[in-house]
Phi, psi and omega in degrees: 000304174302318207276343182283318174305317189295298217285332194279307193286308186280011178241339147297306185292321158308314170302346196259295213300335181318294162356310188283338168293083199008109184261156190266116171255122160282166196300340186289346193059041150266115142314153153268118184218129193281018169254354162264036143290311169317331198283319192286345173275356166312311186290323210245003168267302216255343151117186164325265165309327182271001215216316181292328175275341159307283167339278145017267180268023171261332167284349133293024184225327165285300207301318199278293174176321179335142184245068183268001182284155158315130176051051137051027163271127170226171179095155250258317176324316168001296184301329189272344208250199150271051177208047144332271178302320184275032187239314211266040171227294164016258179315319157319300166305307140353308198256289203291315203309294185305334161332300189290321174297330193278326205257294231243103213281136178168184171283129189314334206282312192300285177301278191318328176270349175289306237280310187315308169312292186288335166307292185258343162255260206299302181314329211264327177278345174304310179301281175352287182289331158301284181349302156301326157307300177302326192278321160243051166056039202259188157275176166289326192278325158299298200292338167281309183305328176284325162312314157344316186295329199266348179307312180304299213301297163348313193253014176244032181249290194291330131334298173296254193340320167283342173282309179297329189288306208291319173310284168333310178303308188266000198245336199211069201278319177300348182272313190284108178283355173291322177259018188237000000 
């Protein structure tokens, strides 16, 4: 139980510290940020459940005010922009990645970055693009075209993240909590 918990607080606190690498904001007012490569190691280090909740409490932790997003944006206004949908997507992108990871027995490296891909890229734009519809009154289909800028940087994420997963695996085998 302590180890799950640790293991929950230090991948939020990883999601956080991504956060610190400079973020690119499009004209549309989404970033490009290096914290959903954290969301996907959330899934393929910590499993499903374990992985979502991580997500969880880094978003109640933004929401509560803490200025943990890239370019040290928290608080509840977040909630509000376009970038909405990929925030209350999160945790979701999480939860499938580890999933696929927890279920589909193969090379780690090979599953985590597919996983990363359904997970953390598709599943995780689905949210994104309502979100954007709403928020900027677009249709879904203006608003999936607008998602495309995020694709290249997204799917060298899910790579870096299933490489990182496989490392980790060989290097830390009791830390991947997705396969035990």
């Amino acid at each position: 139980m302590e180890r799950n918990l640790a293991f929950i607080a230090l991948f939020a606190a990883l999601i956080a510290a991504l956060g610190l690498i400079p973020k690119f904001t499009l004209a549309f007012g989404v970033p490009i940020t290096a914290q959903t490569m954290g969301v996907m190691l959330c899934g393929t280090v910590l499993g499903a459940r374990r992985g979502a909740l991580a997500v969880l409490l880094f978003l109640a932790l933004v929401a509560l005010g803490l200025p943990l997003l890239a370019g040290g944006r928290g608080g509840l206004g977040v909630f509000a922009t376009p970038s909405v949908g990929f925030l209350l997507g999160w945790p979701v992108a999480a939860f499938v990645t580890g999933l696929i990871v927890e279920r589909w027995n193969g090379p780690l490296a090979l599953v985590a970055s597919v996983a990363s891909v359904i997970g953390g890229i598709a599943a995780l734009y689905v949210f994104g693009i309502i979100g954007l519809a709403v928020m900027l009154d677009k249709t879904l289909v203006q608003s999936a075209l607008l998602v495309t800028a995020f694709i290249p940087g997204d799917v060298i994420k899910a790579v870096f993240a299933g490489l990182i997963t496989s490392g980790l695996a060989r290097s830390r085998p009791a830390s991947l909590l997705s396969r035990s």
